[in-house]
mmCIF file as Biopython writes it, N, C-alpha, C and O atoms, coordinates in Angstrom:
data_model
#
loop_
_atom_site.group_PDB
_atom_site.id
_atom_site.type_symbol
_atom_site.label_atom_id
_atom_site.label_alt_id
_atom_site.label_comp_id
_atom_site.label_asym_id
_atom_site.label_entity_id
_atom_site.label_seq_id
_atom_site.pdbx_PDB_ins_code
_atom_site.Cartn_x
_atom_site.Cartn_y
_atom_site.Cartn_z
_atom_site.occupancy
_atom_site.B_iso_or_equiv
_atom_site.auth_seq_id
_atom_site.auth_asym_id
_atom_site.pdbx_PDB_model_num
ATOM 1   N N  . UNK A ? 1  ? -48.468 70.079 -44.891 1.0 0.0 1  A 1 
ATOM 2   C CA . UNK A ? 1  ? -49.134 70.399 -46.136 1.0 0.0 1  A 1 
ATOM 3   C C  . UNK A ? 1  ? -48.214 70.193 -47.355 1.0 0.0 1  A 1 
ATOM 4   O O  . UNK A ? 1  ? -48.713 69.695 -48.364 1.0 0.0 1  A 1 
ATOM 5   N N  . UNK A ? 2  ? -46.807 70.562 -47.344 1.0 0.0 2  A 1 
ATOM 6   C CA . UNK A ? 2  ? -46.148 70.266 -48.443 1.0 0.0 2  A 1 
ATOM 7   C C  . UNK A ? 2  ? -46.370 68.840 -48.872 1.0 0.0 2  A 1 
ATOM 8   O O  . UNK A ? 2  ? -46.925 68.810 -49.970 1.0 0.0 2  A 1 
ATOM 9   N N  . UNK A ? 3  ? -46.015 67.130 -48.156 1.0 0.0 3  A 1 
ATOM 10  C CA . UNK A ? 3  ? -46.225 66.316 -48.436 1.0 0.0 3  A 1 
ATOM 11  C C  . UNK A ? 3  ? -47.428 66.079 -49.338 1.0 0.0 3  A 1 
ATOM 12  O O  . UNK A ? 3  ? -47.489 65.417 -50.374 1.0 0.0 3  A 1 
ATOM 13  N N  . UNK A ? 4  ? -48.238 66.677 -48.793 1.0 0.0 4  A 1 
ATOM 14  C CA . UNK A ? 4  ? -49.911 66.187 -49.773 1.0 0.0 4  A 1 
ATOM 15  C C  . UNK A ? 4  ? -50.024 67.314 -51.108 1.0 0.0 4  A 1 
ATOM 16  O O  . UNK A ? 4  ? -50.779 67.112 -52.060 1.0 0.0 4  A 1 
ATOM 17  N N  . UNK A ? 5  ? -49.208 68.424 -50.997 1.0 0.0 5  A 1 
ATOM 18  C CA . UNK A ? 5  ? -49.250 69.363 -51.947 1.0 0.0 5  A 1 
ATOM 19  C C  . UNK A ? 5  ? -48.097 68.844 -53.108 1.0 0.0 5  A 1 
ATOM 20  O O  . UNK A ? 5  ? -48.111 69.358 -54.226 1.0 0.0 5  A 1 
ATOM 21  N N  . UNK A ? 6  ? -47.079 67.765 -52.745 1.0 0.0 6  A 1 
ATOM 22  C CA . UNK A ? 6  ? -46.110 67.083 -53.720 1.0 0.0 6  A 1 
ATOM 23  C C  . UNK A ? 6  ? -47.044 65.916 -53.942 1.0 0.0 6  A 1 
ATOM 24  O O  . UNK A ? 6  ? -46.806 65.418 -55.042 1.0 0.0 6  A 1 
ATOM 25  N N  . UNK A ? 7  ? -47.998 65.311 -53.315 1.0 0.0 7  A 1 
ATOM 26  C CA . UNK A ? 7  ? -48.376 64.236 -54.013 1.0 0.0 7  A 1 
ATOM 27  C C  . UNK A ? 7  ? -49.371 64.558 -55.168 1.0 0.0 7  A 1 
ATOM 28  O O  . UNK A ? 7  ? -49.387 63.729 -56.079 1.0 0.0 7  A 1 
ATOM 29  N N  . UNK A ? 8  ? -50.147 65.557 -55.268 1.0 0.0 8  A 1 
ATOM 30  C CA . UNK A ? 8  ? -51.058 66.060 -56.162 1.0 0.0 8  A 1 
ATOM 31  C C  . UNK A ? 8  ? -50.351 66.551 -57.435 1.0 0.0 8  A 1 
ATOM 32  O O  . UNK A ? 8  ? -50.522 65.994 -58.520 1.0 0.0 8  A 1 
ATOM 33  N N  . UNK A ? 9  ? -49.434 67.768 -57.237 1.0 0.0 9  A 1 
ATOM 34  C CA . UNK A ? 9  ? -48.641 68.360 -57.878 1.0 0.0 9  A 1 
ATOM 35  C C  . UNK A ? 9  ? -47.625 68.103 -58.798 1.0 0.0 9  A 1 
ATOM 36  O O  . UNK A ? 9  ? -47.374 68.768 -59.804 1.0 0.0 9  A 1 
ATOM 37  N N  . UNK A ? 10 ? -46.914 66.856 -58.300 1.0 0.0 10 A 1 
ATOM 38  C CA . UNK A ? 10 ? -45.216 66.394 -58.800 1.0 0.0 10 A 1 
ATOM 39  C C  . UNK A ? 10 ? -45.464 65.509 -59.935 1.0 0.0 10 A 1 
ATOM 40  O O  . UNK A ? 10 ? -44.483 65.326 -60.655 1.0 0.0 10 A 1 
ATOM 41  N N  . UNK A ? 11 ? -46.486 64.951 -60.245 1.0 0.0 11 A 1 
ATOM 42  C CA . UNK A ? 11 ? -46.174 63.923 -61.667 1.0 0.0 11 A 1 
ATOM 43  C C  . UNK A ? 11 ? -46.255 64.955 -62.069 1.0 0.0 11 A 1 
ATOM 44  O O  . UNK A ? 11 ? -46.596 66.033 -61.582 1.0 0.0 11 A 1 
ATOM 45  N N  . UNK A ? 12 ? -45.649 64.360 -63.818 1.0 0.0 12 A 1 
ATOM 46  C CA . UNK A ? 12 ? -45.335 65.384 -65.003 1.0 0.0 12 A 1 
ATOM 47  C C  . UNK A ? 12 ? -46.314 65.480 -65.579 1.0 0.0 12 A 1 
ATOM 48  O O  . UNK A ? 12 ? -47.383 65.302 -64.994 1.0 0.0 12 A 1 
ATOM 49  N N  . UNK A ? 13 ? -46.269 65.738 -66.679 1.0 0.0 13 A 1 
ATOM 50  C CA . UNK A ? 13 ? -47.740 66.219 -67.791 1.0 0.0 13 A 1 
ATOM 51  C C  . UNK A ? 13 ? -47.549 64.761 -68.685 1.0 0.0 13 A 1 
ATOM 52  O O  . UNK A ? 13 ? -47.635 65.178 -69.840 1.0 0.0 13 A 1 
ATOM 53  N N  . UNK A ? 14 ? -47.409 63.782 -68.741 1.0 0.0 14 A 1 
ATOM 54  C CA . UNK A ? 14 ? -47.613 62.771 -69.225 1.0 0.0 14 A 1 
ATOM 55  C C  . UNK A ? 14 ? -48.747 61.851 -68.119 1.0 0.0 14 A 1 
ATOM 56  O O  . UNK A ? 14 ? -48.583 61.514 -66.947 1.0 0.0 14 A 1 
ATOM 57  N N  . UNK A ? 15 ? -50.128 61.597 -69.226 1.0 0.0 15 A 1 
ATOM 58  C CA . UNK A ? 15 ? -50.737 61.173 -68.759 1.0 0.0 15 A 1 
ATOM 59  C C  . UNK A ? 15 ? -50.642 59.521 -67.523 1.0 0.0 15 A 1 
ATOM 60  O O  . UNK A ? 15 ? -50.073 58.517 -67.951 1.0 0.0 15 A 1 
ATOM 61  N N  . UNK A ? 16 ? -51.187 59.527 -66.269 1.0 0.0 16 A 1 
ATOM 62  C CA . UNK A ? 16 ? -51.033 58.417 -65.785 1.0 0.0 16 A 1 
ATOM 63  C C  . UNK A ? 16 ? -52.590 58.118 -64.989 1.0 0.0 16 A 1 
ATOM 64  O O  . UNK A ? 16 ? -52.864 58.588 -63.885 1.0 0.0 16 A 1 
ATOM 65  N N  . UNK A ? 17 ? -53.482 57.278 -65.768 1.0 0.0 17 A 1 
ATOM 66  C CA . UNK A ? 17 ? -54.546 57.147 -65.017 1.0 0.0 17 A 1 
ATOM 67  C C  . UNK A ? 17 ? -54.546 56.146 -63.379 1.0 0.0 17 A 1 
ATOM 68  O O  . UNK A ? 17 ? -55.498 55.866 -62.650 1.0 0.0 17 A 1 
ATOM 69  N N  . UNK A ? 18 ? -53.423 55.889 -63.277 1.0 0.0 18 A 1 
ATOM 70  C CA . UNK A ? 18 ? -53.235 54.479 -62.381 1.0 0.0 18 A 1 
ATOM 71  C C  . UNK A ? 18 ? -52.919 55.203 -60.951 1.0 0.0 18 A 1 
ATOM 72  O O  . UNK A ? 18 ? -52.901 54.588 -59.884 1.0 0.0 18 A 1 
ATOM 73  N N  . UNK A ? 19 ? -52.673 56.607 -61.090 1.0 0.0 19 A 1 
ATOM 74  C CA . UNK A ? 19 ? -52.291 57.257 -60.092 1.0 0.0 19 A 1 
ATOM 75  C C  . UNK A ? 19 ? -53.399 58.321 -59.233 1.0 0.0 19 A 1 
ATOM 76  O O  . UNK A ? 19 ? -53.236 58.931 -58.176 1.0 0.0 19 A 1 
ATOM 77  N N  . UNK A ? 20 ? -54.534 58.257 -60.131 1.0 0.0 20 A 1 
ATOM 78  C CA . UNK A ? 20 ? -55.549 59.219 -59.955 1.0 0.0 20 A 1 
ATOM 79  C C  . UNK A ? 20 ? -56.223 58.856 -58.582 1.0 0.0 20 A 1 
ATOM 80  O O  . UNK A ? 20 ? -56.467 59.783 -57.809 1.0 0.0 20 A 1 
ATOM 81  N N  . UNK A ? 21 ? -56.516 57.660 -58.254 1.0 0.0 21 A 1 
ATOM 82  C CA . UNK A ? 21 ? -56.436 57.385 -56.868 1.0 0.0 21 A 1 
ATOM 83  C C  . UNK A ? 21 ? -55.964 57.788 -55.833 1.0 0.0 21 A 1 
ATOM 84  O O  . UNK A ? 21 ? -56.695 58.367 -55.029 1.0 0.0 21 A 1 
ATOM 85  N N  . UNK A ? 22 ? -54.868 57.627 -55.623 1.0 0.0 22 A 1 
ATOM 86  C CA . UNK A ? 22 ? -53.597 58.587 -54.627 1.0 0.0 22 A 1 
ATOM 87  C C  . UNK A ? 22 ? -54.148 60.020 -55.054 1.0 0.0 22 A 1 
ATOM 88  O O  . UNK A ? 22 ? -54.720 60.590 -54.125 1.0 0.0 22 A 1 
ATOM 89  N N  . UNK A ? 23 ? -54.104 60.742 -56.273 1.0 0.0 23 A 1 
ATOM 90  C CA . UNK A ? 23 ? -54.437 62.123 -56.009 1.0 0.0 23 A 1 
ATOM 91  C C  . UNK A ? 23 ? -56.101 62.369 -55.156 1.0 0.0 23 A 1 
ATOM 92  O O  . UNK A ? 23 ? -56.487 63.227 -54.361 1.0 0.0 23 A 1 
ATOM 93  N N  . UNK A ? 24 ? -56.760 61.197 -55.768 1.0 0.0 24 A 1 
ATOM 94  C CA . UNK A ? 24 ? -58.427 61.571 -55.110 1.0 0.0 24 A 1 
ATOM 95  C C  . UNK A ? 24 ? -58.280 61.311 -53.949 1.0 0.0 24 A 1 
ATOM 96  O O  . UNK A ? 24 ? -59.302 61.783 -53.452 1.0 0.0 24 A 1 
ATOM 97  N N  . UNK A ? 25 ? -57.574 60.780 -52.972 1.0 0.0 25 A 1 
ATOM 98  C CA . UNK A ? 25 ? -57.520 60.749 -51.636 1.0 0.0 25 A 1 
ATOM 99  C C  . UNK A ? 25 ? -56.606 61.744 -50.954 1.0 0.0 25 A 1 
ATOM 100 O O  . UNK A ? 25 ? -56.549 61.841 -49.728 1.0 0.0 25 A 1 
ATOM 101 N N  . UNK A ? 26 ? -55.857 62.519 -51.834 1.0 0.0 26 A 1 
ATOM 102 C CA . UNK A ? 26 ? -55.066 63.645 -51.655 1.0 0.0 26 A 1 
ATOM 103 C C  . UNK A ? 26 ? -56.375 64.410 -51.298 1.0 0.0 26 A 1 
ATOM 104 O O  . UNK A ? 26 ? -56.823 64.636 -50.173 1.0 0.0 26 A 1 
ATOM 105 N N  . UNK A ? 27 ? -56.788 64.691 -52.280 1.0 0.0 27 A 1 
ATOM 106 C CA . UNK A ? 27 ? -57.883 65.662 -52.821 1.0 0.0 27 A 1 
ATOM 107 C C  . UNK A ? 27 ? -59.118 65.489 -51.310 1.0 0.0 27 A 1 
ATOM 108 O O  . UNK A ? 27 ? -59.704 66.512 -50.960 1.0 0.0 27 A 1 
ATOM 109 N N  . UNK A ? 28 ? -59.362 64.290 -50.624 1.0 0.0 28 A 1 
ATOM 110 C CA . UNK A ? 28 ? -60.004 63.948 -49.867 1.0 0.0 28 A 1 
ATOM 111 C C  . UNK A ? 28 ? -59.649 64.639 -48.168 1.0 0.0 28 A 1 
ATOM 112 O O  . UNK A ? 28 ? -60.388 65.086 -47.291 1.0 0.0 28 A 1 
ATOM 113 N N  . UNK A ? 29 ? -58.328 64.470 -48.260 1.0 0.0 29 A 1 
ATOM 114 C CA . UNK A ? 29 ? -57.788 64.563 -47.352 1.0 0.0 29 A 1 
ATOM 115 C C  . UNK A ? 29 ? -57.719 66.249 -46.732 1.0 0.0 29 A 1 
ATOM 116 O O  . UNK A ? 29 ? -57.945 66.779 -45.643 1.0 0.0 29 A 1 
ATOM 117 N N  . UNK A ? 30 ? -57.298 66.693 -48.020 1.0 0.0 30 A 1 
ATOM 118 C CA . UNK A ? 30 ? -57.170 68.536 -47.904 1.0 0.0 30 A 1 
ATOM 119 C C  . UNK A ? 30 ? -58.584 68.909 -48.071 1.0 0.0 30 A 1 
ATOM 120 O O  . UNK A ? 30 ? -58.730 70.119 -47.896 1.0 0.0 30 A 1 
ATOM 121 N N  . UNK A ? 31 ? -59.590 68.336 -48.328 1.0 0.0 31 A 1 
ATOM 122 C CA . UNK A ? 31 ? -61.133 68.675 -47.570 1.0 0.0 31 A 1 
ATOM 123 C C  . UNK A ? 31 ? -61.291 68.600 -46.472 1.0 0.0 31 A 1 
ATOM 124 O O  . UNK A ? 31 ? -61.858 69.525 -45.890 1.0 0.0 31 A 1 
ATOM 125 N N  . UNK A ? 32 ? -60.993 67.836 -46.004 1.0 0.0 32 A 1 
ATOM 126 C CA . UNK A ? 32 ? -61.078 67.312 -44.625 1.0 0.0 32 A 1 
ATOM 127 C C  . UNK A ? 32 ? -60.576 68.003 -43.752 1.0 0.0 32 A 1 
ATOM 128 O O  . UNK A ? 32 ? -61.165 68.375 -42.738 1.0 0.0 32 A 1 
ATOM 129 N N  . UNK A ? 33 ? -58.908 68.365 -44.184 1.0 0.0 33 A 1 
ATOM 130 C CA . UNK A ? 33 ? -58.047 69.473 -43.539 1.0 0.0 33 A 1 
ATOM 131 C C  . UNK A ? 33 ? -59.227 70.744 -42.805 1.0 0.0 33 A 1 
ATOM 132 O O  . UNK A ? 33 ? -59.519 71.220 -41.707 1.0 0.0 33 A 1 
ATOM 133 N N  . UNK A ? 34 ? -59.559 70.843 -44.072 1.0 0.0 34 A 1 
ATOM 134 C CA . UNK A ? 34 ? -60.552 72.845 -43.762 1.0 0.0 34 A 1 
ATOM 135 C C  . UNK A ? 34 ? -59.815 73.608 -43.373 1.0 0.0 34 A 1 
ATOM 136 O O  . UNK A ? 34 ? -60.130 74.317 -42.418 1.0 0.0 34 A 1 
ATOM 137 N N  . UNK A ? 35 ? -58.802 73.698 -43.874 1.0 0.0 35 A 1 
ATOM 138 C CA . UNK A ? 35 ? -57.698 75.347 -43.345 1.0 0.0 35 A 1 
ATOM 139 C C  . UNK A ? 35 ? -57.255 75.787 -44.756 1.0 0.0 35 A 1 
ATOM 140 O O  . UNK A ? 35 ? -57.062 75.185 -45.812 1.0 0.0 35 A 1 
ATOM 141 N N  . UNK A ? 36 ? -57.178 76.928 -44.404 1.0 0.0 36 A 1 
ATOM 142 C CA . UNK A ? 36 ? -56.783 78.016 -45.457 1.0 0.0 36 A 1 
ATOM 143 C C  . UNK A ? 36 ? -55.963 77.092 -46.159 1.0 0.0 36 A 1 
ATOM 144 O O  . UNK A ? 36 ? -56.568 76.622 -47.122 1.0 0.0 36 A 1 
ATOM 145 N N  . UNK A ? 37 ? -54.782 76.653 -46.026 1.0 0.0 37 A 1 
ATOM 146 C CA . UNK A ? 37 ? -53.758 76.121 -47.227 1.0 0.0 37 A 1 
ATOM 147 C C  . UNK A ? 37 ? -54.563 74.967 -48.185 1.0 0.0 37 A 1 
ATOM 148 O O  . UNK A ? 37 ? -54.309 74.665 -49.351 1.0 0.0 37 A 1 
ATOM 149 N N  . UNK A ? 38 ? -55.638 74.417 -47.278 1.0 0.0 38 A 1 
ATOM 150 C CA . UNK A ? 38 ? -56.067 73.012 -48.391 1.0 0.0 38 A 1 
ATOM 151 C C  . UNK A ? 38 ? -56.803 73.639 -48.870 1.0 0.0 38 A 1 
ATOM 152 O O  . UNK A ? 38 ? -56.839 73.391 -50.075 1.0 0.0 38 A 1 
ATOM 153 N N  . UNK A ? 39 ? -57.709 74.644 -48.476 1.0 0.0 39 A 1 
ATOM 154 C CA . UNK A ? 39 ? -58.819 75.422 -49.485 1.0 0.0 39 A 1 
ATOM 155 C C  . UNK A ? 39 ? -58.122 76.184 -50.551 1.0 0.0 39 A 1 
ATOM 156 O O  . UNK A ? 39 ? -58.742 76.496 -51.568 1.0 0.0 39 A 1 
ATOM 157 N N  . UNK A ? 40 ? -56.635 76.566 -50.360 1.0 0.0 40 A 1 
ATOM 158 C CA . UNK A ? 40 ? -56.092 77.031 -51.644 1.0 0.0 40 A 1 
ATOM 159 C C  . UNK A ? 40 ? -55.572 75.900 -52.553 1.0 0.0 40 A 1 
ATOM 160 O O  . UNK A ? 40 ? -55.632 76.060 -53.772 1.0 0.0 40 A 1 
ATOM 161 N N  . UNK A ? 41 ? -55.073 74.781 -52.039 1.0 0.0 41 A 1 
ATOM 162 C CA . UNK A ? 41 ? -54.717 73.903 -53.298 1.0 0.0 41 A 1 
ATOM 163 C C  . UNK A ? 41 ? -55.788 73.246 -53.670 1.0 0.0 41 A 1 
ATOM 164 O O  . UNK A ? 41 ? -55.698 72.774 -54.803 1.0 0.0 41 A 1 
ATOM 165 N N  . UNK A ? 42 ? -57.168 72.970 -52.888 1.0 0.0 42 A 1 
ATOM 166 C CA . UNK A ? 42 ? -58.139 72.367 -53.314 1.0 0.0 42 A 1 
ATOM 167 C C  . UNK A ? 42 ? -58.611 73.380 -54.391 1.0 0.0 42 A 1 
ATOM 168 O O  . UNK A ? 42 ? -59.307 72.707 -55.152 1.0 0.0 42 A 1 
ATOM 169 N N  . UNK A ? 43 ? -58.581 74.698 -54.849 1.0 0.0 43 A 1 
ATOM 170 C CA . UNK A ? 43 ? -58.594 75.574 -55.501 1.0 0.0 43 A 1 
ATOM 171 C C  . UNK A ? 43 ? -57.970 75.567 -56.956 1.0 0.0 43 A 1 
ATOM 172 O O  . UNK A ? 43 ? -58.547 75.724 -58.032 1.0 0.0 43 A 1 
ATOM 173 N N  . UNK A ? 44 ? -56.362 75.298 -56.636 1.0 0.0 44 A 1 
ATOM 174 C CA . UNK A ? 44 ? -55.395 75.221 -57.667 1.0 0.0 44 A 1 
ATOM 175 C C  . UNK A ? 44 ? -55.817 74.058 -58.513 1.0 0.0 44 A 1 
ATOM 176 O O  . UNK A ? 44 ? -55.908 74.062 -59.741 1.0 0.0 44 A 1 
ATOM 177 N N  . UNK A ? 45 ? -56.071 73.033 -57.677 1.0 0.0 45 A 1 
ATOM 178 C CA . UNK A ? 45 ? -56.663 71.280 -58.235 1.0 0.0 45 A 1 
ATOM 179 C C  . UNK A ? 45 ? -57.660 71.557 -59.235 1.0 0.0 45 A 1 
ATOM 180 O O  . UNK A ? 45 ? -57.476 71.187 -60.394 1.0 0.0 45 A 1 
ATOM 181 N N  . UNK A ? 46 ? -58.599 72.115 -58.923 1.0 0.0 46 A 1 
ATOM 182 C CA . UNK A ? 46 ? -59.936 72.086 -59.496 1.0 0.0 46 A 1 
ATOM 183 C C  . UNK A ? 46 ? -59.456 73.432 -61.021 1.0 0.0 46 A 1 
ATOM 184 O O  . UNK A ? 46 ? -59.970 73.245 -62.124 1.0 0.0 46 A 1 
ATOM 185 N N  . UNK A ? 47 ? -58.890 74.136 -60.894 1.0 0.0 47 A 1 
ATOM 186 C CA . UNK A ? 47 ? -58.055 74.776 -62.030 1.0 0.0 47 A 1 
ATOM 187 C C  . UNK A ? 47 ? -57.029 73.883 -62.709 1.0 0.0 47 A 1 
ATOM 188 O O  . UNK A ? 47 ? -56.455 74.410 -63.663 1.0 0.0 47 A 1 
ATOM 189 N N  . UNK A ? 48 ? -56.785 72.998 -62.495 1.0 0.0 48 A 1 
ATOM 190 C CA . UNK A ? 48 ? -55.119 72.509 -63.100 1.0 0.0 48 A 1 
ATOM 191 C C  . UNK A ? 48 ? -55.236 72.529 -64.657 1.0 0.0 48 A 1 
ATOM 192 O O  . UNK A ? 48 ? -56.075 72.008 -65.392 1.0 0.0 48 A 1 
ATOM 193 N N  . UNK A ? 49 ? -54.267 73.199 -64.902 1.0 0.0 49 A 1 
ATOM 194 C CA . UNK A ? 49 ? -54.153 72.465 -66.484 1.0 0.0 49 A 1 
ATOM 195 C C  . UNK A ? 49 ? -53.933 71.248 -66.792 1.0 0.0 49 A 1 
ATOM 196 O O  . UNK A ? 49 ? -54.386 70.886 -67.878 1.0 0.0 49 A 1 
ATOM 197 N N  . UNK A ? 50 ? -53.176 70.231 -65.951 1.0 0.0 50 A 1 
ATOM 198 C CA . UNK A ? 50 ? -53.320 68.683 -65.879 1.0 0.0 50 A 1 
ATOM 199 C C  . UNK A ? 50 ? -54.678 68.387 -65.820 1.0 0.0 50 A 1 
ATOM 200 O O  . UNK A ? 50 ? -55.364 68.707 -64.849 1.0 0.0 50 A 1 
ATOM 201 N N  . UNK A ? 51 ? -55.247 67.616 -67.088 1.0 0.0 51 A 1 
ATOM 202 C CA . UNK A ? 51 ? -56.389 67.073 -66.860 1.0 0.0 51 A 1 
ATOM 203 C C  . UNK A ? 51 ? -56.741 66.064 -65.569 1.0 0.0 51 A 1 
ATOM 204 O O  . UNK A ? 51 ? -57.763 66.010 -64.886 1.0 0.0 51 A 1 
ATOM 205 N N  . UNK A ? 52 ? -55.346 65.188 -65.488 1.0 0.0 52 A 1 
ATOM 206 C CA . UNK A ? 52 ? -55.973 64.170 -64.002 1.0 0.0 52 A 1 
ATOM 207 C C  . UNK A ? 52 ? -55.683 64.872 -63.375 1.0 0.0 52 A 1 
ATOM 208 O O  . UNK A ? 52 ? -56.696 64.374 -62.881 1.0 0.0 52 A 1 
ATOM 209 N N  . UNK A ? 53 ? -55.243 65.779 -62.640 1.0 0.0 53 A 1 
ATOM 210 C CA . UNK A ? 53 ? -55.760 66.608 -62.160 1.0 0.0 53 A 1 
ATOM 211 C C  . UNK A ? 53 ? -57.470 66.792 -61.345 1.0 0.0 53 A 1 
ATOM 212 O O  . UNK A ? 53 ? -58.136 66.340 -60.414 1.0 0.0 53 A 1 
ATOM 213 N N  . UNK A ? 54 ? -57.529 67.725 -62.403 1.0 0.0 54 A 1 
ATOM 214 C CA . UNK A ? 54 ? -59.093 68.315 -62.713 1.0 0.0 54 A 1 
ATOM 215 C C  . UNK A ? 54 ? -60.205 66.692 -62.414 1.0 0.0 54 A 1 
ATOM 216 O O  . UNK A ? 54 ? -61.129 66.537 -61.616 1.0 0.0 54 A 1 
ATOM 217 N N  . UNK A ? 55 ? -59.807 66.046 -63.087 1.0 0.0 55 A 1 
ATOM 218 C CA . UNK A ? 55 ? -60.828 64.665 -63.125 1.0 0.0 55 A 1 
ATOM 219 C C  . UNK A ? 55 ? -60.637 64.154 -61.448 1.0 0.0 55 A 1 
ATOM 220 O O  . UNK A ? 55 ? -61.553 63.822 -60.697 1.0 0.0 55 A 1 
ATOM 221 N N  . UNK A ? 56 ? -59.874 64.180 -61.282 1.0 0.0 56 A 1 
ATOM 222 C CA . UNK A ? 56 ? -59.346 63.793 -59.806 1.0 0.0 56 A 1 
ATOM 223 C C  . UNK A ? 56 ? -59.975 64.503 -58.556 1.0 0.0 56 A 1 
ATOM 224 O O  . UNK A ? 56 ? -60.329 64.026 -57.478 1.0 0.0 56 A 1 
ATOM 225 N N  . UNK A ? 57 ? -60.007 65.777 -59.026 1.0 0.0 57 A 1 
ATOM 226 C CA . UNK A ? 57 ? -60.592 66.633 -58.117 1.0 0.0 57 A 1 
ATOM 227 C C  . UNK A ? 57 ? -61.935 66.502 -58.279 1.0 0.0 57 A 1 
ATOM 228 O O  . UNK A ? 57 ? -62.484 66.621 -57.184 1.0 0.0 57 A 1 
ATOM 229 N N  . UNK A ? 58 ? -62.815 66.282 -59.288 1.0 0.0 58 A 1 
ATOM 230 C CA . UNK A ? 58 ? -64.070 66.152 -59.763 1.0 0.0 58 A 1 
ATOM 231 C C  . UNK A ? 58 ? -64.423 65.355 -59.259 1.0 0.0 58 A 1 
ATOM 232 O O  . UNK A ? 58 ? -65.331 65.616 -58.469 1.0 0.0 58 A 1 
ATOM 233 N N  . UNK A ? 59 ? -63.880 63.577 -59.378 1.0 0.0 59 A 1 
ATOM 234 C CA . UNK A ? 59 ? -64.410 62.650 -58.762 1.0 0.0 59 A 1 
ATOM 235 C C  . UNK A ? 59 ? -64.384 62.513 -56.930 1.0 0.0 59 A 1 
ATOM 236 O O  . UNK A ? 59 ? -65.308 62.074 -56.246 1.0 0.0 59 A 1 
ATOM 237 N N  . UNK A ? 60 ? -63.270 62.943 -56.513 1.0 0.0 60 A 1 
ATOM 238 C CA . UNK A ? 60 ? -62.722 63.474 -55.132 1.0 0.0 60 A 1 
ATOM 239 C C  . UNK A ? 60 ? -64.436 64.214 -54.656 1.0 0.0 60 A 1 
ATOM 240 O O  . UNK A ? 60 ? -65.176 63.503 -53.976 1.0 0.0 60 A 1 
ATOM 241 N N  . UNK A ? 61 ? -64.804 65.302 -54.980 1.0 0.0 61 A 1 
ATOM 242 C CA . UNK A ? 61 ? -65.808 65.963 -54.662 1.0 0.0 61 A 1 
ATOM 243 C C  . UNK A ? 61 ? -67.174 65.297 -54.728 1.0 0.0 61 A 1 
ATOM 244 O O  . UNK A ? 61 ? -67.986 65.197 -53.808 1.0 0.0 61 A 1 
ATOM 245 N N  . UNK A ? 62 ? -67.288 64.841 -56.030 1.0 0.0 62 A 1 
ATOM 246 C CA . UNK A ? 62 ? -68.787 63.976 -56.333 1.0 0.0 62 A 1 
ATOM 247 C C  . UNK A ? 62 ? -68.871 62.744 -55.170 1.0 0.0 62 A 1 
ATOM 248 O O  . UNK A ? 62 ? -69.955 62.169 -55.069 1.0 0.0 62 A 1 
ATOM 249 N N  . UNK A ? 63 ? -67.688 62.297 -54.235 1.0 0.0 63 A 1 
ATOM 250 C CA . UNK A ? 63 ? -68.096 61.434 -53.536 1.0 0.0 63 A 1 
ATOM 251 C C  . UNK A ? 63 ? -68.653 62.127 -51.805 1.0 0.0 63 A 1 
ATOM 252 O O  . UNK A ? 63 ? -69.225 61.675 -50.813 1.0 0.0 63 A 1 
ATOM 253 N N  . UNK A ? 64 ? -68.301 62.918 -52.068 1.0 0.0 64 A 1 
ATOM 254 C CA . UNK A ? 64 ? -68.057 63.446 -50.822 1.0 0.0 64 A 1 
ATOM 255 C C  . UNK A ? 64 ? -69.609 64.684 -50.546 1.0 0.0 64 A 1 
ATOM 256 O O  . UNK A ? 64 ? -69.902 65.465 -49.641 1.0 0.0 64 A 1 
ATOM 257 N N  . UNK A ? 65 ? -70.218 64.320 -51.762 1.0 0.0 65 A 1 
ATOM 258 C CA . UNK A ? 65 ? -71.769 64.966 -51.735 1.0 0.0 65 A 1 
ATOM 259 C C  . UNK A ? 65 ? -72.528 64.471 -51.296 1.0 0.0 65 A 1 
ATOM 260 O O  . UNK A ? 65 ? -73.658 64.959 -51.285 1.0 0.0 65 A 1 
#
């Protein structure tokens, strides 16, 4: 879980749309998980103060409906 919790987490607060990919398959992946730790960062995601972030997690979910 740490690996996928540094790939979401570790860019800085300078915007990078080119990366939002890698986070939405992050974001994909810790759904998939279904254990307590991805339901808490899938949690933290959908809160982030990083907007890609948040957008990441948004689009991550809308596919997966």
């Amino acid at each position: 879980m740490p690996f996928l919790k540094g790939l979401l987490f570790s860019w800085g607060w300078i915007p990078d749309f080119g990366k939002s990919i890698h986070r939405q398959g992050t974001l994909k992946a810790l759904k998939l998980l279904q254990t307590e730790d991805s339901e808490r960062l899938l949690e933290k995601a959908s809160s982030s103060l990083l907007p890609g972030i948040r957008m990441a997690y948004r689009k991550a979910m809308e596919e997966n409906r």
